[in-house]
Structures are given as structure tokens and as C-alpha cells.
C-alpha positions as CSV (number, residue, x, y, z in Angstrom):
1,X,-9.1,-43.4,26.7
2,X,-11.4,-43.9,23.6
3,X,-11.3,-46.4,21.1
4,X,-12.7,-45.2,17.7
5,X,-13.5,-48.2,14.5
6,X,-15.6,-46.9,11.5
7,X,-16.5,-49.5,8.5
8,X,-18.3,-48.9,4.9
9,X,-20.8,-51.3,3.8
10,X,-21.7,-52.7,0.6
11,X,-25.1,-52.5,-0.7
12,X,-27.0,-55.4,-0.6
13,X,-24.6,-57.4,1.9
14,X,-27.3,-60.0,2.5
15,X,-25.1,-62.8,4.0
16,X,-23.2,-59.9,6.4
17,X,-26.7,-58.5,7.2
18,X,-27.8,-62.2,8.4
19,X,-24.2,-62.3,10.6
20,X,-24.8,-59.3,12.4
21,X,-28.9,-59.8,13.3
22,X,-27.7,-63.0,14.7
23,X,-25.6,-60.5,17.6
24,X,-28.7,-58.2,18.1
25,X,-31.2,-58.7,20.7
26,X,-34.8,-58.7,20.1
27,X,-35.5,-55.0,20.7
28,X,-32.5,-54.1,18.3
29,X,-34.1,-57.2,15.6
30,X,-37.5,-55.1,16.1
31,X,-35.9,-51.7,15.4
32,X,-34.3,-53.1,12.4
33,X,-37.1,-54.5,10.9
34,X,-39.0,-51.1,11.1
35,X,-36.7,-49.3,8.4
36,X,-38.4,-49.6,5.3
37,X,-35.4,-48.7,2.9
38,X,-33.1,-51.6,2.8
39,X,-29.4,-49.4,3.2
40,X,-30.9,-47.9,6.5
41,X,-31.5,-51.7,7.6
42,X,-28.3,-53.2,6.9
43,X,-26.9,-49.8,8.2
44,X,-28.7,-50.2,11.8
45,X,-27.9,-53.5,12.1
46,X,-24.0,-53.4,10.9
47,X,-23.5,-50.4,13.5
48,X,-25.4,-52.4,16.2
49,X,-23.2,-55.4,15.6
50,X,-20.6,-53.7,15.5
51,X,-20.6,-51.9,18.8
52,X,-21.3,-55.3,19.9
53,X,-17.7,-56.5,18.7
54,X,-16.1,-53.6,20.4
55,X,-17.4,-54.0,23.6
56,X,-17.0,-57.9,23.7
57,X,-13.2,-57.2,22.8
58,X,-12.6,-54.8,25.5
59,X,-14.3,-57.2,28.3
60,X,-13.5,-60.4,27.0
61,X,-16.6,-61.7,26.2
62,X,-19.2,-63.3,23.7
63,X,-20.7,-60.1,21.5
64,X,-24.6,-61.9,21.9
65,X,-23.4,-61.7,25.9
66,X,-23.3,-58.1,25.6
67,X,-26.2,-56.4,27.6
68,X,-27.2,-53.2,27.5
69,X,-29.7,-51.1,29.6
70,X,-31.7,-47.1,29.3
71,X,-32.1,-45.5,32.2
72,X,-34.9,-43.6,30.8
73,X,-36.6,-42.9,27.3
74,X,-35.0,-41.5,24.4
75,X,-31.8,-41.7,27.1
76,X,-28.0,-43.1,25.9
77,X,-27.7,-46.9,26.3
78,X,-25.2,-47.8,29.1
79,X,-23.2,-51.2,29.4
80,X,-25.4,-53.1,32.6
81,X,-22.8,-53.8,35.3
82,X,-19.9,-51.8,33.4
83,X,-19.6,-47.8,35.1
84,X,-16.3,-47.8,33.7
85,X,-17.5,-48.2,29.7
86,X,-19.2,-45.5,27.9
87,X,-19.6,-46.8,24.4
88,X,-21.4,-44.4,21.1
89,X,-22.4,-45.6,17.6
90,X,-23.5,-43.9,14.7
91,X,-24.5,-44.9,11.2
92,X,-25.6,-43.6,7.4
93,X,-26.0,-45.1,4.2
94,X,-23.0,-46.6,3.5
95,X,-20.7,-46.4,6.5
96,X,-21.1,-47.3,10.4
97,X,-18.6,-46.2,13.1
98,X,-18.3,-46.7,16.8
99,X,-16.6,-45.7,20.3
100,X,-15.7,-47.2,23.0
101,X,-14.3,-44.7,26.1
102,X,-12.6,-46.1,29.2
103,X,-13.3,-43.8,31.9
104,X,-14.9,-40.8,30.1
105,X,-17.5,-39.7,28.4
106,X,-17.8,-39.7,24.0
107,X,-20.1,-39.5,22.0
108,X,-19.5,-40.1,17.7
109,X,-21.1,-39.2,14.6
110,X,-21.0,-39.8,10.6
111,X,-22.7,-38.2,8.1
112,X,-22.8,-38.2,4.2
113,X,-20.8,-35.3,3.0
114,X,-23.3,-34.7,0.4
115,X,-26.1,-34.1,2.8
116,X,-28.1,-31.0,2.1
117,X,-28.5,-27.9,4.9
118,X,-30.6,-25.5,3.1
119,X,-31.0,-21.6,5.3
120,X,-33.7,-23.0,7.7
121,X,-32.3,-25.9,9.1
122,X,-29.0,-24.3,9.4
123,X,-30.6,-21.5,11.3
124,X,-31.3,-24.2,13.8
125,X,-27.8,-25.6,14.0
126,X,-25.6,-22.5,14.0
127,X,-24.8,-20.2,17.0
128,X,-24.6,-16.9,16.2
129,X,-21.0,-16.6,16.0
130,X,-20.5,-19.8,13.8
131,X,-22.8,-18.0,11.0
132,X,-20.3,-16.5,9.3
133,X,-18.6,-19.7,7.9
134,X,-21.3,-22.5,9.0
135,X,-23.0,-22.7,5.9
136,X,-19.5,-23.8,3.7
137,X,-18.8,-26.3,7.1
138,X,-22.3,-27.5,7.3
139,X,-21.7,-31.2,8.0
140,X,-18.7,-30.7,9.9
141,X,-20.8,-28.6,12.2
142,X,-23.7,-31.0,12.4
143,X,-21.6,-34.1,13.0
144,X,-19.6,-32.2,16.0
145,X,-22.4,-31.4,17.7
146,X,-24.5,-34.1,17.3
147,X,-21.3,-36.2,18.8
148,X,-21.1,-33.9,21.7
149,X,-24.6,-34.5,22.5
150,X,-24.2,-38.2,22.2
151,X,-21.6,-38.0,24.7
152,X,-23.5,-36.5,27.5
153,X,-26.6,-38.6,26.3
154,X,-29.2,-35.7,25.9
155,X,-29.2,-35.9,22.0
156,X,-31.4,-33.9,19.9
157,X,-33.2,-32.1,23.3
158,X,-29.9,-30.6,23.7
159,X,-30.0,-26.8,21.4
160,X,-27.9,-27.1,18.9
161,X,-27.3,-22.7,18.7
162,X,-26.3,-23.1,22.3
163,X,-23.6,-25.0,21.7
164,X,-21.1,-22.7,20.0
165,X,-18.0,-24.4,17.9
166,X,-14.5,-23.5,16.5
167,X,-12.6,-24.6,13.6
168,X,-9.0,-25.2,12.8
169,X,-8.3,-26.6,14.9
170,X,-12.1,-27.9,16.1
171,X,-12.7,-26.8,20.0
172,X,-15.6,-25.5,21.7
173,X,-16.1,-22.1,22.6
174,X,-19.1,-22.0,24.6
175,X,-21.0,-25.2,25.9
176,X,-24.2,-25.4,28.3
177,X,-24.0,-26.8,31.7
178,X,-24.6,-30.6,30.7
179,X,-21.5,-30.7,29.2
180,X,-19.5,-29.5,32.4
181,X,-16.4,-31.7,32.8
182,X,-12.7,-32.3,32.8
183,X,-12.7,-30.7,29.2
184,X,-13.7,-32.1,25.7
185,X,-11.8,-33.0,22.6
186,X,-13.1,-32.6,18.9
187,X,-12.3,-34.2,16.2
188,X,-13.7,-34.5,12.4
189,X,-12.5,-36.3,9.4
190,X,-13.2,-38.1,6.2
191,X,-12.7,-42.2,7.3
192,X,-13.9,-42.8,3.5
193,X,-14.9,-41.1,0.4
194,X,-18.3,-39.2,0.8
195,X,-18.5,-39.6,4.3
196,X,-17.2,-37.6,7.3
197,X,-17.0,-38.5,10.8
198,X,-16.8,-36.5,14.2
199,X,-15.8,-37.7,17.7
200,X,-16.2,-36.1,21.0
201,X,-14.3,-37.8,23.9
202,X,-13.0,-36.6,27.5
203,X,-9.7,-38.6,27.2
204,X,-7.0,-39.5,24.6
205,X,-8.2,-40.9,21.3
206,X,-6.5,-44.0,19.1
207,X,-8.5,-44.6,15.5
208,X,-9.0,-47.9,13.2
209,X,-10.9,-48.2,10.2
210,X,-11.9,-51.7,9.8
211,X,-14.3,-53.9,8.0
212,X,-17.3,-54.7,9.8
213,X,-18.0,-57.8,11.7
């Protein structure tokens, strides 16, 4: 079971950017304060904080009380004590999401729709049979696949070209053997104007949008 929020921000939130630094802990504070534009910031820290919210509802807990560990470098951050919780958070300017899974594995992304993907960097994203339509699905694709790699924590070192995606409805055609499983679900939408989102869960899927914490 996953539980999906996403939440827009307004520019220049100062009072809501104090609330949720308050939640972070120092290594998150330090990562914040190393974005230099001021949306990224308040971005970071909203989708921090909010991931924070999630989890404390789900164990019944204080959001600062919520700890979490990586196993290794550039690895997915895991709940400390909590093998049954696999939580993913994504943000942009303007709009912050989050999920919470309950015995699976998901991963979530959200992009700007109006983000550019000029030949090159497409060439990098597409597989070969996606080509054909990729470039008028651009973000779609990127946000599908960068949820799926979320979800099995490898990120960016996974290829995106391996991974080889379906539309209408979204399902995956071909995956590598990191994403071996029980089977995966896709899903992409538009929570707000401008933006679109993408989830990738082993389990059944429920969706908010709500205003962040």
C-alpha cells in the first residue's frame, strides 16, 4: 500500500520556510543552506518537512522524532528501526510531493511541465523503442523513470535507455534486473498547473493533494 501527498508552494513563504527547518535535522539544515536560489531552498526544505509529516502520521510520532539512516553514499534514505516503511520525496520550483509505501517498494517524482529536453539529453533518456513518441512525452518519460529508480534506490546510476516504458496506459516493457519484483505500477499526472508528477509503487496506490505542513 502507498500513500501519495503532493503540495505547491508560494514564493517567498518565509514564515512556512522557518516551520519546516524547525523539523529538519542538521544534515538536512546544511543541505538547505547550500542552494543558492531561494525557490530551490524553500523547495528542499518543504519536501523534507513534509516527508517528515507523513511518516510521523503513519507511526504515531513527533515529525523532529523521525530518524532516518543511508546505508551507503548517494544510497535511498531508509526509516532507522522501520523494514516495513519505504518512504520517496521529490521536489521543483513550486511544488513538493511525497510517498509513503507499506510493505513495498516506490519511488515518486515531479517535474515542471515546461522543462526543456533538447535531442541530446533525450538521447540519454529514451530506449530505442520509446523514440518514436518520447520527444512530444518528454517529461512524462523523465518523471517515470526517475520514480522507478527512486524506488529501488539506485537513482541516476541506473541507465535510463535500459529501462524501456509504455504509454496509455503507462507500464513497463522491459526493466533491468534491479527492478525484479512482484511487479510495478506507473502512474503520471498533473497534481497542479505546470507541474506533472509520476509514481512508481509495488502495491495499491491512494492520492491527496494537500497544503504543506
Amino acid at each position: 500500500m502507498g500513500r501519495v501527498f503532493t503540495a505547491t508552494l508560494a514564493v517567498d513563504d518565509h514564515a512556512a520556510e522557518h516551520g519546516w527547518n524547525q523539523w529538519l535535522d542538521e544534515d538536512e539544515q546544511a543541505r538547505a543552506g547550500r542552494f543558492v536560489v531561494l525557490a530551490d531552498r524553500q523547495a528542499f526544505r518543504a519536501a523534507h518537512a513534509l516527508r517528515r509529516a507523513m511518516v510521523a502520521a503513519v507511526l504515531g510520532c513527533a515529525p523532529a522524532d523521525v530518524c532516518f539512516t543511508v546505508d551507503q553514499p548517494g544510497g535511498k534514505p531508509r526509516l532507522a528501526g522501520e523494514g516495513g516503511l519505504d518512504v520517496s520525496l521529490s521536489h521543483c520550483r513550486g511544488a513538493v510531493a511525497c510517498v509513503v509505501g507499506e510493505g513495498c517498494r516506490v519511488g515518486i517524482d515531479v517535474e515542471r511541465s515546461d522543462r526543456p529536453f533538447p535531442p541530446e539529453v533525450l538521447a540519454m533518456i529514451a530506449a530505442p523503442a520509446e523514440l518514436p513518441w518520447a520527444a512530444e512525452r518528454a517529461v512524462s518519460l523523465w518523471t517515470l523513470k526517475e520514480a522507478l529508480t527512486k524506488a529501488v534506490g539506485w537513482g541516476l546510476a541506473i541507465d535510463f535507455t535500459s529501462l524501456s516504458l509504455a504509454p496509455d496506459p503507462w507500464r513497463a516493457d522491459s526493466l533491468p534486473p534491479q527492478f525484479v519484483g512482484v511487479g510495478w505500477r506507473l502512474r503520471q499526472w498533473s497534481p497542479y498547473p505546470g507541474i506533472q508528477a509520476a509514481l512508481a509503487v509495488e502495491g495499491a496506490v491512494t492520492d491527496e493533494s494537500t497544503p504543506a505542513p
